[in-house]
Each structure stands twice: as C-alpha cells, then as structure tokens.
C-alpha positions, -999 to 999 in steps of 0.1 A, spaced: -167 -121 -387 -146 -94 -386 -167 -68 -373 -180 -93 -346 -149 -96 -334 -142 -57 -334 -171 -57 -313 -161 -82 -289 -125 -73 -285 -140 -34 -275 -155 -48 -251 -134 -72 -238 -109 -36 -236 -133 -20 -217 -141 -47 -196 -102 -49 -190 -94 -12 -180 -119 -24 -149 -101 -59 -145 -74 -32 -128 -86 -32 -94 -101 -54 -75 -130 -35 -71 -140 -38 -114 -135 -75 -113 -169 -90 -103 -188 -62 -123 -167 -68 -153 -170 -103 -147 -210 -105 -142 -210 -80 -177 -194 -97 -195 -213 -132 -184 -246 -115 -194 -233 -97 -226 -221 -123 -246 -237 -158 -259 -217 -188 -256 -212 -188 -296 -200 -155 -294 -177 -162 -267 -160 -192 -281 -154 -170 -308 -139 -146 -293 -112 -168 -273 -111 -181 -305 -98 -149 -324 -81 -135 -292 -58 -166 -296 -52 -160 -331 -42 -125 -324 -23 -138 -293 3 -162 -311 8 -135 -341 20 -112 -312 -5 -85 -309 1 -80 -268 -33 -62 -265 -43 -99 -273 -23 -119 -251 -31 -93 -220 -73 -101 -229 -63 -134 -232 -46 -139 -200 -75 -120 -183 -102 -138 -193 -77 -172 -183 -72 -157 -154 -107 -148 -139 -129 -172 -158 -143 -147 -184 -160 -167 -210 -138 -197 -208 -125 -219 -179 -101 -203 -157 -67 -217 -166 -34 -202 -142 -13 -218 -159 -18 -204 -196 -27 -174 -179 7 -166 -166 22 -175 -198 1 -149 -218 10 -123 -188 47 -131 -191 44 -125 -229 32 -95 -220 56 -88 -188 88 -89 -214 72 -62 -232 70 -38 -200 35 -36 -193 34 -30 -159 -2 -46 -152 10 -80 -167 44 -72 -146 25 -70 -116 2 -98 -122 32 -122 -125 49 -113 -96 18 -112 -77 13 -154 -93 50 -156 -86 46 -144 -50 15 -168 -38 25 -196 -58 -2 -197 -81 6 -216 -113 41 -222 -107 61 -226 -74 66 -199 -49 92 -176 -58 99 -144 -38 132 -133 -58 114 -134 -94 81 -121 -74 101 -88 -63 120 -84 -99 84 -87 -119 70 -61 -91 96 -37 -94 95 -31 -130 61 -27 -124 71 1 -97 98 16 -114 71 25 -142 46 42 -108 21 16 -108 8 24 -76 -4 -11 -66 34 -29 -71 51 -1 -50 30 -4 -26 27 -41 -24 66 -37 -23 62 -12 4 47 -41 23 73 -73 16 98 -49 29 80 -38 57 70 -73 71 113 -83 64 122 -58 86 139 -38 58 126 -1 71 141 21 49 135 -3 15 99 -1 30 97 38 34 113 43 -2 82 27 -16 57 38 8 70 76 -5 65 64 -41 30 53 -35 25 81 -14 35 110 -35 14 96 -62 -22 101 -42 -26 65 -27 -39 68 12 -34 36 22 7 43 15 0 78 30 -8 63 64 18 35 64 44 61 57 32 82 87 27 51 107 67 50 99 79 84 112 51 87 141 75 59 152 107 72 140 95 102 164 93 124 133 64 136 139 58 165 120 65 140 88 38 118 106 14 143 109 26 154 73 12 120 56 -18 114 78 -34 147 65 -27 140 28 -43 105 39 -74 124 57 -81 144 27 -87 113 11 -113 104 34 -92 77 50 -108 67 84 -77 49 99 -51 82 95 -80 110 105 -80 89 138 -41 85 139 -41 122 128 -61 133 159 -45 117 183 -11 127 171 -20 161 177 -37 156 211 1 140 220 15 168 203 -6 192 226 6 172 260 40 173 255 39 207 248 21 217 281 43 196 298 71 213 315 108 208 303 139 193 318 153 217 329 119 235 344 115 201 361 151 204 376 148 244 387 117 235 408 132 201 427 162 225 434 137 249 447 117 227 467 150 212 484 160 248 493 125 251 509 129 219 528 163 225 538 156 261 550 124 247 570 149 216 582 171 243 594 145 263 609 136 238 630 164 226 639 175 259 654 138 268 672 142 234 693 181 242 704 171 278 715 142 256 736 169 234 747 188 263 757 164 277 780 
C-alpha cells in the first residue's frame, strides 16, 4: 500500500507543477482521468487526507487541487479553500494566490477584495509572477496608477510580456516614451503580437515628430512671412499713390 501510494502521490506532484498555469490544467486533468482506476483513486484521496490532517502541506496543496479542479474526486470549493489556506499560512505562494484569487470572485466564501489583495500580495512579495501582475491589474482598473506601475515593473523585470506591454502602455501615455518603447521591445522579444504593433507605431510617431518643425522654427517663418506681406502691402501701397500723383 505503501509503495502504491508513493506512486500516486509522484504523480499527483507532477501533475501539480502543471496545475500552475492555466495552460497544464486540462492536460493534467485528462492524465490524470486516464492514469488512474477508480480504486486507485479513492485511495489516493484517501491517503492524501491522511497526510493532509497530520500536516504534511505537500498533502493538503494535492489535496486542495484535486478539490479544486475535480481530479479523481468531486470538485468541492469549499474544502478546497480550506486545504489552500492551510497551505497559504505556511507561505506558499501558489496556495496564497489561489485564495486570494477564490477570495476575489467569490468562490466558496463571499466576495472579499481586502483579504483578496493581502493573500495576493504575499504571493507577490515572494515574485510569483501571476499575483503581481493580477495586482498590477486591480490597481489599474481603481485608478491607482502608480500602485499599478509598481507591480507591472515587478512582473516585468521578471520576463512576463503581458506586464511588459501594460507597463509601456503606461509611460506611452505618461509621454515617456523612451520607457514605452523601453518595455514594448523586451515584450517583442517575447514574441508578443500586441507590443510589436504598439512598438512600431511608437516609432513611426517618434519619426513624425521629429520631422516636424519646432516652436520656435514655426514662429521665425510666420514672422517672416508677415515681413513679406507687409513689405508687399507697402509696396503697393506706394505704386498706386505715385499713380495718383500723376
């Protein structure tokens, strides 16, 4: 029995380390489905809650995964966020995240922005990408710009694109633009659609205003061309009064 379980908790590890994005979680999900017999799964959420309640927080993070998605057992919010918090108070950042992000919709347990944005930034404050960025966003849409741009440059400086582009997106309108054009490359060398077309036509502007003549070119030709009119005014003012004098 032991060794079964060995086997099925490796797995189950494995399968989790995908469970991180969004992208691993129907794979993981559809693997897992096809890897493991009911009788093996049942005991396997049977051992993983064993291990669970002793305290072993590998446990309780499988636990509230497979609660969470349906893996092998009914999909259960509620016990799921209570593994994650167990988890959360421990300072593992994915279980951080996932809280605040059940804390934030409302899943589980009533909507609940304040404890949403403390389980997300202790998430952040230990550079898990996805929880400064999705702080990067909150901020963004409350109007609080600069809360916003410290977590954008988090996200950014740590590879992520999509924070790359938001963060130029924030000093192409701040009229920074060599910062703008700053964060839309690192975001183009990452293949990012979105900022290669922000990126080119940044520089087209870039190119237009500098063709375009300055201030105070603009003011030395209208003075110019006034002289010009005035001197052809004059001109003709004196031709016809030298006709009227004849």
């Amino acid at each position: 029995m032991r060794l079964l379980f060995l086997l099925l908790f490796s797995l189950n590890v494995q399968a989790l380390q995908l469970l991180q994005s969004k992208e691993g979680h129907n794979t993981v999900k559809q693997q897992l489905g096809r890897s493991m017999l009911p009788a093996k799964a049942k005991a396997l959420l049977t051992q993983l809650k064993k291990e669970a309640k002793s305290g072993n927080a590998r446990a309780q993070f499988s636990l509230a995964n497979m609660y969470h998605h349906g893996i092998n057992t009914n999909q259960d919010m509620k016990l799921a966020l209570y593994w994650y918090v167990q988890v959360a108070k421990l300072g593992y950042p994915s279980a951080q995240f996932n809280v605040g992000d059940l804390y934030y919709n409302g899943v589980a347990t009533e909507r609940n922005l304040e404890k949403a944005l403390s389980w997300y930034e202790k998430a952040a404050e230990q550079n898990l990408i996805k929880a400064q960025y999705k702080l990067a966003k909150i901020y963004h849409r409350q109007g609080n710009i600069e809360e916003a741009r410290h977590w954008y440059e988090k996200s950014a400086k740590l590879g992520f694109s999509l924070a790359q582009l938001d963060l130029g997106e924030l000093y192409e309108k701040k009229k920074n633009l060599k910062l703008a054009q700053y964060w839309y490359e690192k975001a183009t060398m990452q293949f990012n659609a979105e900022a290669q077309s922000r990126l080119n036509k940044l520089i087209n502007t870039k190119k237009s205003v500098m063709n375009m003549p300055s201030t105070q070119e603009i003011t030395d030709s209208l003075a110019k061309n006034a002289e010009m009119l005035n001197a052809k005014i004059n001109q003709t003012t004196q031709s016809n009064t030298e006709k009227n004098a004849r």
